[in-house]
Phi, psi and omega in degrees: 000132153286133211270307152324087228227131170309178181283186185308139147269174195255354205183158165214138192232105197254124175268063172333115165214163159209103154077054161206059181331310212286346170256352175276353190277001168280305192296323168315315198304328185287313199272005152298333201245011164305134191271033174189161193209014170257083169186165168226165212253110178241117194264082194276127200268152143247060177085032197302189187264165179305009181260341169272326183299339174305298190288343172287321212254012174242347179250350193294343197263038180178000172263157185274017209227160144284136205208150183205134176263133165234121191232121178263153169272124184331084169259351185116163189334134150203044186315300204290342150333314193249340185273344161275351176279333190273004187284311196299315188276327150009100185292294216285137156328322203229133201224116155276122175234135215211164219215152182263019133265033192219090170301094206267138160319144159282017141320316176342308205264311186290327174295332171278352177248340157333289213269016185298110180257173157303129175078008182255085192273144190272153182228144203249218186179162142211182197234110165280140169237173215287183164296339181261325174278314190287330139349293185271328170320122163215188208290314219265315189274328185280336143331294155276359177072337219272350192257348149287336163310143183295300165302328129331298209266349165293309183316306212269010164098017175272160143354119160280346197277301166317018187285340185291010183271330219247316231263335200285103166223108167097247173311293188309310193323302187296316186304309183312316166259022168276332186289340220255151177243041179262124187272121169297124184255188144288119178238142181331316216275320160185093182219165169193180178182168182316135140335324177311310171322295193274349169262352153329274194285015167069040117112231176285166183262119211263338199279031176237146180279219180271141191141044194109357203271341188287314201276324156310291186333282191312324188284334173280325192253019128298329179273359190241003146109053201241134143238171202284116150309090188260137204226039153347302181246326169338315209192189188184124182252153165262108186294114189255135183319162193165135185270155177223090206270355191257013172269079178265155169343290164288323161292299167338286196298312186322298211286337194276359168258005154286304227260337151294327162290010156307272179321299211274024180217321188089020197284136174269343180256119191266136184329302188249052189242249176287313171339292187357301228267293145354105162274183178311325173278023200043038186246169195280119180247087181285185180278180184270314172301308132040153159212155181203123111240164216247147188248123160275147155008077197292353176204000000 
């Protein structure tokens, strides 16, 4: 592990994965091509196999960022678990939390920080794609930008009805989602808010599976008096095709009575949450089983 840590960043961007290199080393290839560089990269693991901590340290050794792996031992769903353990570690002010299946424009970091106001948590999109446009992303259309265009991604086998995901740059964007009548939540996918925030409401809530924990999250920092910001069209993540075999019935029903007993109670902290993770001083105090290495900047 290394030691050697870039200056203060502005932003931390926590990456939620388990056991799927071949789409993360695509979400790197996004936050590589990014129009800023004051933020680090926490790659929160949930027990994945040796081939992703491989694909972190081949790629941490070419980012312009700084980046750390957080790794838990494989117990069964534990997103929000391993996203409070990288909460814990978290340099930044400002925290973006984004899925290791989402290849983000390069725009991504600065529009969450860009459009960050006072009483606001930011609410994101993402555009999902087939099996074949996701494929076809490769390092080289991400690079160039070119796999966000409405012709590239028609080319390559996405939807023609769905280009309105894409076209919102700057002026339009914001315009579009001040126009837009989609209600905002906090979603996994591209959302933030201050740290302060989210360690407020004591971060995710760990009694919850698959299933609602982003819209709990949210629902709690509505209750510490946050509403949503929406940047719908601002920026744009690409959502890579994917079976989802841990979303069962029953954790759905599981997760969805934490989260009405939220709503319906009004609670702002969650019971089993970031604390844990925290020593008396606020620095991160993880488990003994735990692994945390940390990568610097390579340039």
């Amino acid at each position: 592990m290394s030691e050697k840590m870039s200056p203060k960043v502005t932003a931390s961007v926590l990456i939620s994965t388990y056991n799927w290199p071949w789409a993360l080393e695509k979400v790197f290839w996004g936050f590589f091509a990014q129009n800023r560089r004051d933020f680090e990269l926490l790659i929160a693991d949930d027990g994945s196999r040796s081939e992703t901590a491989e694909l972190v340290a081949r790629m941490a050794a070419r980012s312009p960022v700084p980046v750390t792996h957080v790794w838990q031992p494989d117990a069964g769903f534990g997103k929000c678990r391993i996203l409070n353990k990288a909460l814990a570690l978290a340099a930044g002010e400002r925290i973006i939390v984004t899925d290791g299946d989402c290849v983000v424009r390069n725009d991504f970091v600065d529009t969450h920080i860009r459009q960050a106001r006072p009483g606001h948590f930011l609410s994101g999109s993402y555009f999902k794609q087939t099996p074949e446009t996701s494929a076809a992303i490769d390092e080289a259309s991400v690079a160039s930008q070119a796999c966000f265009t409405p012709h590239w991604l028609m080319a390559h086998g996405a939807p023609a009805r769905r280009m309105v995901k894409v076209i919102g740059h700057g002026r339009l964007g914001w315009l579009m989602d001040r126009l837009s009548g989609a209600s905002p939540t906090w979603n996994g996918h591209s959302a933030s808010c201050l740290r302060s925030e989210a360690l407020a409401v004591n971060g995710f809530n760990e009694e919850m599976g698959y299933g609602g924990l982003d819209v709990e999250f949210g629902l709690r920092l509505n209750r510490l008096g946050l509403t949503a910001w929406r940047i719908r069209f601002s920026t744009v993540a690409l959502h890579l095709h994917h079976e989802r075999g841990y979303a069962t019935p029953e954790t759905r029903a599981g997760s969805r009575a934490v989260k009405e007993r939220t709503r319906a109670l009004g609670l702002l902290r969650a019971e089993r949450g970031v604390d844990q993770w925290l020593g008396p001083d606020g620095a991160a105090q993880l488990g003994p089983e735990d692994r945390v290495t940390r990568y610097p900047a390579a340039r």
